[in-house]
C-alpha positions in Angstrom: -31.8 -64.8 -13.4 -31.8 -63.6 -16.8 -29.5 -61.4 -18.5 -31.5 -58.9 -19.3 -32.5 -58.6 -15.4 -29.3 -59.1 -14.7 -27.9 -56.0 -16.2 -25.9 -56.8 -18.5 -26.9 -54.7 -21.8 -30.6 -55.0 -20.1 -32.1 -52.2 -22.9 -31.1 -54.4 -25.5 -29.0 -54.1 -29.2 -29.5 -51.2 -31.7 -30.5 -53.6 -33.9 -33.5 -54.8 -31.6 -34.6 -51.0 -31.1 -34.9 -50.6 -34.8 -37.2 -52.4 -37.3 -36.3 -55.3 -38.4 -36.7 -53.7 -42.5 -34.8 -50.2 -41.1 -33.0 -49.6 -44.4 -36.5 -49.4 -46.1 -38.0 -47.6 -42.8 -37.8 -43.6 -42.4 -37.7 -43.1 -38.9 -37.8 -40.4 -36.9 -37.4 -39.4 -33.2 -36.2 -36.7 -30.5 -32.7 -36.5 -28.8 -31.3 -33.9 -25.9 -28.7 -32.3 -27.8 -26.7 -30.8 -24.5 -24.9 -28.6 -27.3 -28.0 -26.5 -27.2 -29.0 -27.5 -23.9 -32.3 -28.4 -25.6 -34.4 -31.3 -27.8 -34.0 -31.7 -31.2 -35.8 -33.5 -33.6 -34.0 -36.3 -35.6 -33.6 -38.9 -38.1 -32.2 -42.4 -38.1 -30.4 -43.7 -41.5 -28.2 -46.4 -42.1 -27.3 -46.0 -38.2 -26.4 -42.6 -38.0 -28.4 -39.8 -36.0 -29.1 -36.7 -38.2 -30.4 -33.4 -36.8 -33.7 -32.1 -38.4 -33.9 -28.8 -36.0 -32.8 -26.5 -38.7 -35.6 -27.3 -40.7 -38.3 -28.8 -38.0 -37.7 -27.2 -34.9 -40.5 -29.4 -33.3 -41.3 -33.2 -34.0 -44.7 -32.0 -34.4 -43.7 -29.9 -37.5 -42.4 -33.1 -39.1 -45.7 -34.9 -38.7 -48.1 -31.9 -40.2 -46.4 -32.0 -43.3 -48.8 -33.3 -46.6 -46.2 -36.2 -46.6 -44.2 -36.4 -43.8 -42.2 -39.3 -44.9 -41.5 -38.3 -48.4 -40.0 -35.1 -47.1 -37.7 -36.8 -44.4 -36.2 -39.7 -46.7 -35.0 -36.7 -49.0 -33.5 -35.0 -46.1 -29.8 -34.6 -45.1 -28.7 -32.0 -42.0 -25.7 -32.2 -39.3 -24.7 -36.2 -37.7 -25.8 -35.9 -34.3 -23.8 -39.4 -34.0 -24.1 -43.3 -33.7 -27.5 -44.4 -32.6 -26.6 -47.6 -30.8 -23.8 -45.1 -29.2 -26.8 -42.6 -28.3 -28.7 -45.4 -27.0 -26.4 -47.2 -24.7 -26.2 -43.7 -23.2 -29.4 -43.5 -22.7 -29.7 -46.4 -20.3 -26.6 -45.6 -18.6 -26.9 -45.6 -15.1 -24.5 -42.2 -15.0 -24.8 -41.1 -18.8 -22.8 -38.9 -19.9 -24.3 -35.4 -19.7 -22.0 -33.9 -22.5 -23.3 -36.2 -25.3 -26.8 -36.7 -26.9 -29.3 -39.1 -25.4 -32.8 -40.5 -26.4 -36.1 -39.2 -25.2 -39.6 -40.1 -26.6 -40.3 -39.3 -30.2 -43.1 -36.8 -29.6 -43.5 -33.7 -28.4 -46.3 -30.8 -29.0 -48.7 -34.1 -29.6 -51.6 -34.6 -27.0 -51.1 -38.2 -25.1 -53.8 -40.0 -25.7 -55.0 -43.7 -24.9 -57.6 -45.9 -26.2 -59.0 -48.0 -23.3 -61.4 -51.7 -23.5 -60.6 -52.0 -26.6 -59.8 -55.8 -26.7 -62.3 -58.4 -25.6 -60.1 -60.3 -23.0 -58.7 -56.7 -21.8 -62.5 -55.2 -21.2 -63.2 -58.7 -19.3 -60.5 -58.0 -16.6 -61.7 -54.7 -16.7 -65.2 -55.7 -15.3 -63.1 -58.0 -12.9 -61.0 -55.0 -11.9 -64.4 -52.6 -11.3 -65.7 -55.8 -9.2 -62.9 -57.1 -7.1 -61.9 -52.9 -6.2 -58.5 -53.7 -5.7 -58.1 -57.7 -4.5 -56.5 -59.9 -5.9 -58.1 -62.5 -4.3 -61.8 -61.7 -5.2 -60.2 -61.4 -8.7 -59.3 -64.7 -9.2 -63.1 -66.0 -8.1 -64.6 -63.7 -9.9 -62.4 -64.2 -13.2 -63.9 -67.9 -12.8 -67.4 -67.2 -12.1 -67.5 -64.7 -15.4 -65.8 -67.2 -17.7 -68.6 -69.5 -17.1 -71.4 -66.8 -17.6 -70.6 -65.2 -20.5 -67.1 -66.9 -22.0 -64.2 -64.7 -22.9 -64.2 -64.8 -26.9 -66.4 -61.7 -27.7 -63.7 -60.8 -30.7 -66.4 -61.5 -33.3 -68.7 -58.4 -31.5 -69.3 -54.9 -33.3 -69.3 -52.6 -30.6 -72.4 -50.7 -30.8 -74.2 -53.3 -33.3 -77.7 -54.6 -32.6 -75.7 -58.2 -31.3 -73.9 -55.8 -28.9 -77.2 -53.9 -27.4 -78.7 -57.5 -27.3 -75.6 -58.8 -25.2 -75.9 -55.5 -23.1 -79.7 -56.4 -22.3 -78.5 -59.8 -20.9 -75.7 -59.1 -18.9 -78.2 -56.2 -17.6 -80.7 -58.6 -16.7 -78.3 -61.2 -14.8 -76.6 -58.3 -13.2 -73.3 -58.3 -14.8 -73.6 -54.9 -16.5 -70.6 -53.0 -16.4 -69.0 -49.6 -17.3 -65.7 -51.1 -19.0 -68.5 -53.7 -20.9 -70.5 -49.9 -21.9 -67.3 -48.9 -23.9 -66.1 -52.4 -24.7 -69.2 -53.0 -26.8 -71.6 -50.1 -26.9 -71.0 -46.7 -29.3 -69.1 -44.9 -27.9 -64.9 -45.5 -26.8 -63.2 -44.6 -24.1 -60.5 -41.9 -24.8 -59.0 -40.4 -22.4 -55.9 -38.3 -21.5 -52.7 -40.5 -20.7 -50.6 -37.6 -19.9 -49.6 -33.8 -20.5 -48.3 -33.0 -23.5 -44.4 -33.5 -23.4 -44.5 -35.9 -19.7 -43.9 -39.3 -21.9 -40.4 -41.0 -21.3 -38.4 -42.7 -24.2 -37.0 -46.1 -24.6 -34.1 -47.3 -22.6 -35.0 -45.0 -19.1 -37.1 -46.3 -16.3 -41.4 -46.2 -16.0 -42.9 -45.4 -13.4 -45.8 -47.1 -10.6 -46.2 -46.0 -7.9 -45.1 -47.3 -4.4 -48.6 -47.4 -2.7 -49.5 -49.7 -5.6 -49.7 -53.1 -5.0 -51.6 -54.8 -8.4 -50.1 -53.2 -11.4 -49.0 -54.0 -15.1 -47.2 -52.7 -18.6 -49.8 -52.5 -21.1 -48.0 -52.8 -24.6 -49.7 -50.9 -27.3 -49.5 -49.7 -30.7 -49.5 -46.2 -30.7 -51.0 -43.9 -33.7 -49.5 -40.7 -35.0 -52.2 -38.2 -35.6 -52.2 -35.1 -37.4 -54.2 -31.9 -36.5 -56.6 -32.9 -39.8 -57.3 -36.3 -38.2 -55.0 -37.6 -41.0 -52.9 -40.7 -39.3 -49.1 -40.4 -40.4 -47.1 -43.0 -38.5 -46.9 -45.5 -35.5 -44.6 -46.5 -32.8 -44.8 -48.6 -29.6 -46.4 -47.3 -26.1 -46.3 -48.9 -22.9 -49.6 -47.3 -20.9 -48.7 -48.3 -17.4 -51.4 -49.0 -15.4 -52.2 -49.1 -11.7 -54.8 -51.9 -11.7 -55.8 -51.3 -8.1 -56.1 -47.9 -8.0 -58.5 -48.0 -11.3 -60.0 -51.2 -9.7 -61.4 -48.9 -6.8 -62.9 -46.8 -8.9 -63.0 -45.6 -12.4 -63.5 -42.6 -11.3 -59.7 -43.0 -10.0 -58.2 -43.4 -13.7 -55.9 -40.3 -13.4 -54.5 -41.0 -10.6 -53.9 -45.1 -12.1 -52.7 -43.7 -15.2 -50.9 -40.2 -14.8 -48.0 -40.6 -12.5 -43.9 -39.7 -13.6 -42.9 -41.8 -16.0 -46.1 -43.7 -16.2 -46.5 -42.7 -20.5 -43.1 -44.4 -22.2 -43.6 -44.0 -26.1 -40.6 -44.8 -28.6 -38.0 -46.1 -29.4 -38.8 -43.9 -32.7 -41.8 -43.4 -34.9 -41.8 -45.2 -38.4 -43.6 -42.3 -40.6 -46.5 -44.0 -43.4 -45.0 -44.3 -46.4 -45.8 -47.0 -49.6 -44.2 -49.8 -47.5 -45.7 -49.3 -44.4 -49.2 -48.0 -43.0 -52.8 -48.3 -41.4 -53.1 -52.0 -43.2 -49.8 -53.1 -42.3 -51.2 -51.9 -38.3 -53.7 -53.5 -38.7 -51.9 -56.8 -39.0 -49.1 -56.3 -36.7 -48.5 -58.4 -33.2 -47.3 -56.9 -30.2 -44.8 -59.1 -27.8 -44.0 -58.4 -24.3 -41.5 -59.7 -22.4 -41.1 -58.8 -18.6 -37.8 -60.2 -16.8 -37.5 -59.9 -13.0 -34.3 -59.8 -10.7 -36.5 -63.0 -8.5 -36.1 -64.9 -11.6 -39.7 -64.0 -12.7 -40.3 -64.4 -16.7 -43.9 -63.3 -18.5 -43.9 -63.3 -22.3 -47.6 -62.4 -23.9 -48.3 -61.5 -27.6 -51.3 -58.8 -28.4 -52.7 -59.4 -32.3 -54.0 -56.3 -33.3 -56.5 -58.5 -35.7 -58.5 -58.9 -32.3 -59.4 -55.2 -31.2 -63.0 -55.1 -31.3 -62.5 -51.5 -32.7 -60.9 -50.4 -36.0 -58.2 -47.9 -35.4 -59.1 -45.3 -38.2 -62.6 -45.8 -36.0 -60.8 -44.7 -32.7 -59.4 -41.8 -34.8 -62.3 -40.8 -35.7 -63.8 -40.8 -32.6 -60.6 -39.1 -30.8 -60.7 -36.1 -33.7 -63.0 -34.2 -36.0 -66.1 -31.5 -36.0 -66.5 -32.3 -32.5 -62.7 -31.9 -30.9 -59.7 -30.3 -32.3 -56.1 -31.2 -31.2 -54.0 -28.6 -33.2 -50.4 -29.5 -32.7 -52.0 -33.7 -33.7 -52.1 -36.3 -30.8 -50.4 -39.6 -30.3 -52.8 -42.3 -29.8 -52.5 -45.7 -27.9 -54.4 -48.4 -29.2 -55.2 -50.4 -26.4 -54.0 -53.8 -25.1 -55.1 -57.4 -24.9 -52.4 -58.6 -22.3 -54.5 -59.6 -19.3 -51.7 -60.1 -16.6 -53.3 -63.5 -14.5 -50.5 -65.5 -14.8 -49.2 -66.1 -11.2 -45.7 -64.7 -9.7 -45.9 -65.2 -6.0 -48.8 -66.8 -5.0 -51.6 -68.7 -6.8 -54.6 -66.8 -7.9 -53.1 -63.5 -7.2 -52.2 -63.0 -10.8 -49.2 -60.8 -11.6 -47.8 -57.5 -10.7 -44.9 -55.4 -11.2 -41.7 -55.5 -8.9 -39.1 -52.9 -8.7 -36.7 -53.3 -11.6 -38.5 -55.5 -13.5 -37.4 -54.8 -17.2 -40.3 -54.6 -19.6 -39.3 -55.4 -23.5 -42.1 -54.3 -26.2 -41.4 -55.4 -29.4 -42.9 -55.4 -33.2 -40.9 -56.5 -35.9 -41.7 -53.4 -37.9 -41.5 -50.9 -35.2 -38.4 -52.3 -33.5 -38.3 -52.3 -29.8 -39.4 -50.4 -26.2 -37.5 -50.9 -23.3 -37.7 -50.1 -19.7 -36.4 -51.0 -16.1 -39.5 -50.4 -13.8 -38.9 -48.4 -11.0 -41.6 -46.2 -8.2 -42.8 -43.2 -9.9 -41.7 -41.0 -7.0 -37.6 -42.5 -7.5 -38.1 -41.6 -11.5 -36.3 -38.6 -13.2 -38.8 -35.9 -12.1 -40.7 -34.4 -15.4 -39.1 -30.7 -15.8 -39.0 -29.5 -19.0 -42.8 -28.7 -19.9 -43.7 -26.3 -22.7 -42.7 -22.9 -21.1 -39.5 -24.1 -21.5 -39.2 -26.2 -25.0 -40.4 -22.5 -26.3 -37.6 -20.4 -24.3 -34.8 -23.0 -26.1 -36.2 -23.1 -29.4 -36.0 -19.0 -29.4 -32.5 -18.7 -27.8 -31.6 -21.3 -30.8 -33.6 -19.2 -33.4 -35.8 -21.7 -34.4 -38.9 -20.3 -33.8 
């Protein structure tokens, strides 16, 4: 058993949570502040928690500045207090209800998701669609596909004349697929992960639920988007997924992908600045790290030099002329961890178990943590938007 599933400190040190180059990072992120009964944004410097509310009443403010990060490394405003203090409150199995904790770093933003947007992801996609739900049928079919088509399609444009040729084949030998039509053809598939204020924050538990038997932790990169279409920060994003409810039919995606605490985004989002942006994305590698309490230990890295589609491409294709998100959206990038390796039996691949601890990490990002638990046991969602706008008027913010 490790320590991590053990317990002991399982969410990790401050200094994991937080990038690796924090002091040259500007960071920001949302806290309960139970002395106003209410969220407030903040930011993180030199390990200290510092309330922006006075200023930014909405983390969503922050981000539709001309330069967000410009204006929050200049910024000074009341100490909140110690972030690996906040944190280890956080994941406290009682916290302490009379001092701040974490919650995800967005709020007014739409929750968005990218989907098929790596090669070996969009494969087990197709093997999801064609095994509807078994594990078994998954692992012969995962076999037969490898030796009709391979799994290295990294090199494809999606929507090129290569792609359309591909299409016609797989067509004609009847392997054609949905998941391969956004994989490789024109168009993406963008859909809505959640409602707008539903994601959880590091150091808390995710959601699956019970019914589910074949499930995963998709770590993604996840793109901070203003109303313009103008990207202005990243952080991490775990898109939990219920693959055989989505397996049954795609028609089913809300219903795999929509559940209480199924959206965790956090710890904080690192805003664009000279140091850091799109290029630096571009380049980054995502690890994942899942720990069980049966001894159970899975460690994948996703390269984001392998999504078949650009990001500023899935921007693009999220917002513009033809869809407007006016408080911005926070996008997730999509995955390449393909869950097969085995936990309990052979060929049945992997799937979640009940506190499971799910790590999500990227040097310059820092790190997303969360214990695994059945949607329906989670921390119901209660605070929607009717309410975030009754506190921020009794505080005078708005």
């Amino acid at each position: 058993m490790t320590e991590l599933a053990a317990g002991a400190d399982w969410f990790g040190s401050p200094a994991e949570a937080l990038p690796d180059d924090v002091d040259q990072s500007v960071l920001i992120g949302r806290v309960w502040d139970p002395s106003v009964d209410g969220p407030s944004p903040v930011t993180v410097r030199d390990g200290e928690v510092i309330d922006l509310s006075h200023l930014f009443p909405t983390i969503r403010d922050v981000c539709e500045l001309p330069d967000p990060a410009a204006t929050v490394a200049g910024l000074d405003g009341p100490r909140v207090g110690d972030f690996g203090e906040i944190l280890a409150n956080t994941a406290a199995a009682s916290p302490d209800r009379t001092r701040p904790w974490l919650l995800a770093p967005v709020d007014l933003q739409a929750l968005k998701a990218a989907g098929v947007t790596f090669p070996v992801s969009m494969i087990e996609r197709v093997i999801e669609e064609r095994a509807r739900g078994d594990l078994a049928v998954a692992a012969d079919i995962r076999r037969r596909m490898s030796d009709d088509i391979g799994t290295d399609l990294s090199s494809l444009e999606p929507g090129s004349t290569e792609a359309e040729r591909l299409k016609n084949l797989l067509v004609g030998e009847g392997l054609w697929s949905q998941y391969l039509e956004v994989g490789i053809g024109p168009d993406a598939e963008i859909f809505t992960k959640g409602q707008i204020l539903s994601a959880v924050g590091t150091a808390v538990p995710v959601g699956v639920l019970a019914a589910s038997t074949w499930n995963n932790p998709e770590p993604e990169v996840t793109l901070i988007v203003q109303s313009s279409g103008r990207i202005v920060g990243a952080t991490l994003g775990n898109d939990v997924n219920l693959r055989d409810v989505e397996g049954r039919s795609a028609l089913l995606l809300p219903l795999a992908k929509d559940n209480n605490a199924s959206c965790s985004l956090g710890p904080l989002i690192r805003l664009f600045d000279e140091r850091f942006g799109l290029e630096q994305v571009r380049e980054l590698k995502v690890g994942l790290e899942v720990c069980g309490v049966d001894g159970f230990r899975l460690e994948a890295v996703s390269e984001m030099t392998r999504m078949s589609r650009d990001p500023e491409a899935l921007v693009r294709q999220l917002i513009g002329p033809h869809h407007r998100y006016p408080d911005g959206a926070a996008l997730m990038l999509g995955t390449m961890f393909a869950p097969i390796q085995d936990r309990d039996r052979p060929g049945e691949g992997f799937t979640h178990k009940v506190d499971d601890v799910v790590r999500i990490s990227c040097p310059s990002l820092g790190t997303l943590v969360n214990r695994v638990r059945h949607a329906e046991m989670c921390e119901p969602w209660q605070f929607g938007v009717r309410a975030l706008m009754a506190n921020l008027a009794k505080r005078g913010l708005l």
